[in-house]
C-alpha positions in Angstrom: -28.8 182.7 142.4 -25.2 182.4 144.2 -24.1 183.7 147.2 -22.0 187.1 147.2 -19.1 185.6 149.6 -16.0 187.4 150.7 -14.3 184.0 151.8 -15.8 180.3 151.3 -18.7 179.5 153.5 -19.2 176.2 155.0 -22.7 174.9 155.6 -22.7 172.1 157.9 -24.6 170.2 160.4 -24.4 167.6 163.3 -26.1 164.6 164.3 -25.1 163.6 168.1 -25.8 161.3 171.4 -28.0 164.1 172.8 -28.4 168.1 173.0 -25.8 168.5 176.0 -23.1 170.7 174.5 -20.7 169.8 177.7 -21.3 166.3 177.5 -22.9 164.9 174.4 -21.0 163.2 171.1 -20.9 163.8 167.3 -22.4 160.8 165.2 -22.3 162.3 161.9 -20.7 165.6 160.5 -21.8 166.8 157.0 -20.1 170.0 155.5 -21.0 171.8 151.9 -18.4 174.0 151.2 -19.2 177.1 149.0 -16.2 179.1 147.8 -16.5 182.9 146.5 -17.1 181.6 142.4 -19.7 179.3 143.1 -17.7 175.9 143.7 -19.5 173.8 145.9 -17.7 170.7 147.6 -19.5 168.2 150.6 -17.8 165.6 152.7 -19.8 163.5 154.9 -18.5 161.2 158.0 -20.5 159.1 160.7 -18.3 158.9 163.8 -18.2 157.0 166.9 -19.1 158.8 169.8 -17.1 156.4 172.1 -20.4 156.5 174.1 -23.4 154.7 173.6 -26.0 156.0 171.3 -29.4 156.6 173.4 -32.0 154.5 171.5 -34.7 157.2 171.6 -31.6 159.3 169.8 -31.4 156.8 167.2 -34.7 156.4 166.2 -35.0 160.7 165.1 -31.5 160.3 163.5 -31.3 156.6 162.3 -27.8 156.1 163.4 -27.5 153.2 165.6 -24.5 151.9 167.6 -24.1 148.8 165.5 -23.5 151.6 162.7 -20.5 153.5 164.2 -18.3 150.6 165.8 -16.0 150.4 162.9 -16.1 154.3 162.6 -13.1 156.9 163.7 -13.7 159.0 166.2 -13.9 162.3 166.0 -10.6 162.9 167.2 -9.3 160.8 164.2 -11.1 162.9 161.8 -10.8 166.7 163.5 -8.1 167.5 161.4 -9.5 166.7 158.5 -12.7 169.1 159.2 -10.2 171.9 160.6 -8.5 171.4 157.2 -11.9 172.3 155.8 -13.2 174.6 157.8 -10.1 177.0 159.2 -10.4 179.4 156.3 -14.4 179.9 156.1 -17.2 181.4 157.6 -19.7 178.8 158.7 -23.3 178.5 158.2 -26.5 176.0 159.6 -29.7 175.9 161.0 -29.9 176.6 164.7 -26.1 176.4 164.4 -25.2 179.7 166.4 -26.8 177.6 169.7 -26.0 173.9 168.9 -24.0 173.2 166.1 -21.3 175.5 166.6 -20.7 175.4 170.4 -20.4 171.1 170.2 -18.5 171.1 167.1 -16.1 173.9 169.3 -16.3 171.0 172.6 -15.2 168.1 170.3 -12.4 170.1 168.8 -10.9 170.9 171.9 -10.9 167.6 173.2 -9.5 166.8 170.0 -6.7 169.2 171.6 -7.6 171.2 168.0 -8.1 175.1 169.3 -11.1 176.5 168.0 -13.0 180.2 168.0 -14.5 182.5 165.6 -12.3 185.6 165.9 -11.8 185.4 162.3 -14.9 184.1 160.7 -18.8 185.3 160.5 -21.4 182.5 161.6 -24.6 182.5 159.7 -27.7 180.9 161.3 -30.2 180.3 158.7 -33.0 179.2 161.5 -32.7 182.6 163.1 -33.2 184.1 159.4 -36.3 182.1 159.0 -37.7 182.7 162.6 -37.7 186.5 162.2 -39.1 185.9 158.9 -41.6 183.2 159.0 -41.4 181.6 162.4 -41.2 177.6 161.7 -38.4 174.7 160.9 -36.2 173.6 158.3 -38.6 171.2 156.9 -41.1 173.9 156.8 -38.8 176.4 155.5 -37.6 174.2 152.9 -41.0 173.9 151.7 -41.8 177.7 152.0 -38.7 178.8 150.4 -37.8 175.8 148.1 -41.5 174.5 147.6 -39.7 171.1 147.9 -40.3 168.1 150.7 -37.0 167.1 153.0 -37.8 163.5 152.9 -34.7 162.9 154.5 -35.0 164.8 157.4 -32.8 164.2 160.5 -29.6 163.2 158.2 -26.9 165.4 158.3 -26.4 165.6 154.7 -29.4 166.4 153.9 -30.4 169.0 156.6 -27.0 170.7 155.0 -28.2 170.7 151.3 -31.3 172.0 152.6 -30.2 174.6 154.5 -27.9 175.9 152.0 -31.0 176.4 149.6 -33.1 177.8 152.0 -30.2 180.6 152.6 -30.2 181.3 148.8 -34.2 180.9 148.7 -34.2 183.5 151.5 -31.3 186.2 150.2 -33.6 186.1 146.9 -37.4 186.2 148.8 -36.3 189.3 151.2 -35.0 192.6 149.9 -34.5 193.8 153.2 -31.5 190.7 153.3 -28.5 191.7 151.7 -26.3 189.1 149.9 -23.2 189.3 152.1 -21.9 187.2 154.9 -21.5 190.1 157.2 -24.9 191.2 156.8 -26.2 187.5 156.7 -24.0 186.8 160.1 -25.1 190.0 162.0 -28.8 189.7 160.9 -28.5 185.9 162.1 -27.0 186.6 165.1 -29.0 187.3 169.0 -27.4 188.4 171.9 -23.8 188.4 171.9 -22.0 186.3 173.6 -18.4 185.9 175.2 -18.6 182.0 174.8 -20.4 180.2 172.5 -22.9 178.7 174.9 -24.0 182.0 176.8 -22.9 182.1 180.2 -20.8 184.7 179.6 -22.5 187.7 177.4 -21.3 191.6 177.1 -22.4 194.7 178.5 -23.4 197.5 176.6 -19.4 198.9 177.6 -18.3 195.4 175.9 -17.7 194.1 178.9 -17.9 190.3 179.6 -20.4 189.3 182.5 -22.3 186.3 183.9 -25.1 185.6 182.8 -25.8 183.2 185.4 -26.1 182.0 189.0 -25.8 184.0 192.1 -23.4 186.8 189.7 -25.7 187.0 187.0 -25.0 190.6 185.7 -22.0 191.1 187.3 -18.5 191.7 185.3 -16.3 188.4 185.3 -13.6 190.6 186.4 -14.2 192.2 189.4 -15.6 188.7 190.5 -12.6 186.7 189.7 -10.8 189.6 191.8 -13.4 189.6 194.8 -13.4 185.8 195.1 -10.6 184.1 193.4 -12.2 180.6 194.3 -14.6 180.6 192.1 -12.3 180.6 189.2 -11.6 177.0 190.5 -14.9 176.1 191.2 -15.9 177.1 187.3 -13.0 175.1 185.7 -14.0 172.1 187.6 -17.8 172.4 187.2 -19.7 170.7 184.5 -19.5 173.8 181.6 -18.2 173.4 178.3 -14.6 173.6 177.5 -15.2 176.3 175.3 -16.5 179.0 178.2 -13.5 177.7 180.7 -11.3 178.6 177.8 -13.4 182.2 177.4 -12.5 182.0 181.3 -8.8 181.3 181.5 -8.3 184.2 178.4 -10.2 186.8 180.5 -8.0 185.7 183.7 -4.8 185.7 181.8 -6.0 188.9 180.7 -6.6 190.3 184.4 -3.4 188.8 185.1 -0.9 191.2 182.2 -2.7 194.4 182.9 -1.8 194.0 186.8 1.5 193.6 185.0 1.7 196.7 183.0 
């Protein structure tokens, strides 16, 4: 079958130095990109994290340092994946948690902005978990009654998750074949930032979700104590939610204007 698309899709998937959004690197970047008639195109890079490569990281992924000193980095090659990405909606496996909010980190250090005001995110694993409650190598099996001998390579986690989406849209009537529908079934909580400290009320209003304000509207504390604006741009988060931050405060800031 083929996918019903509105705009191209792009299936990708990261291998990295860890699972710390805020701090962790890309090692390799695969992306299948499926346009509205069918077309499929994949590019494939390993990277080098500028950071060493942990060896119990290396041994689930098979990507050592020796194998990314004569790499580019990722800021070399971010404008070749914007190039890719910028006009598609984006689709992986676990990639509303992980993939996304790391690829978003290493684009803006790439000084390459990045959000998803304009494109749908579909997260195949969170398909599969309401469905049938395993992982991709088991839901390649399930679906595609096929083995993913090469697990734990981006390029073929990709291929794999692309066919489990199509394996899925086909298995489920309840799943319709559209990207909206896909994103919005995929999707949990929503979220202000990609990582989750900052989530929405049932108003739409951003709060923490967090810490001694956990609950509490981002706006009446960034009015109440003005210090901890500070103290959240120079903490450890992710680029992505001080961005979320400095929008929201900029924000606060106009409509005292008006």
């Amino acid at each position: 079958m083929q996918l019903n698309l509105k705009k191209p899709i792009c299936f990708f998937d990261l291998e990295t130095t860890g699972i710390n959004i805020s701090k962790d690197r890309v090692v390799e970047i695969a992306i299948l990109k499926v346009h509205p008639n069918g077309k499929e195109e994949s590019h494939r890079w390993v990277v080098n994290p500028t950071v060493p490569i942990p060896p119990e990281v290396s041994a689930i992924h098979g990507i050592w340092d020796k194998d990314v000193v004569d790499k580019p980095t990722f800021a070399e090659i971010a404008k070749d994946v914007n190039s890719i990405i910028k006009d598609s909606d984006l689709g992986g496996f676990n990639s509303n948690r992980f993939d996304i909010p790391l690829l978003a980190e290493e684009m803006l250090r790439a000084d390459l902005d990045f959000d998803m005001k304009n494109r749908l995110s579909v997260d195949v694993q969170t398909i599969y978990h309401k469905m049938e409650q395993r992982n991709l190598s088991a839901a390649y099996k399930f679906y595609c009654d096929k083995d993913l001998t090469d697990a734990h390579t981006a390029e073929a986690d990709t291929l794999a998750t692309y066919e489990v989406l199509k394996a899925q849209v086909e298995k489920y009537e309840d799943l319709e074949n559209d990207t909206k529908f896909l994103a919005e079934f995929s999707s949990r909580r929503k979220f202000a930032d990609f990582a989750g400290f900052i989530t929405f009320n049932k108003e739409g209003e951003e709060c923490f979700s967090f810490g001694k304000h956990k609950g509490r509207l981002v706006t009446q504390i960034l009015e109440k104590e003005p210090g901890y604006f500070g103290w959240l741009l120079n903490a450890d988060f992710p680029l992505y939610t001080k961005k979320v931050l400095t929008a929201i405060k900029l924000r606060q800031f106009n409509n005292k204007l008006d």
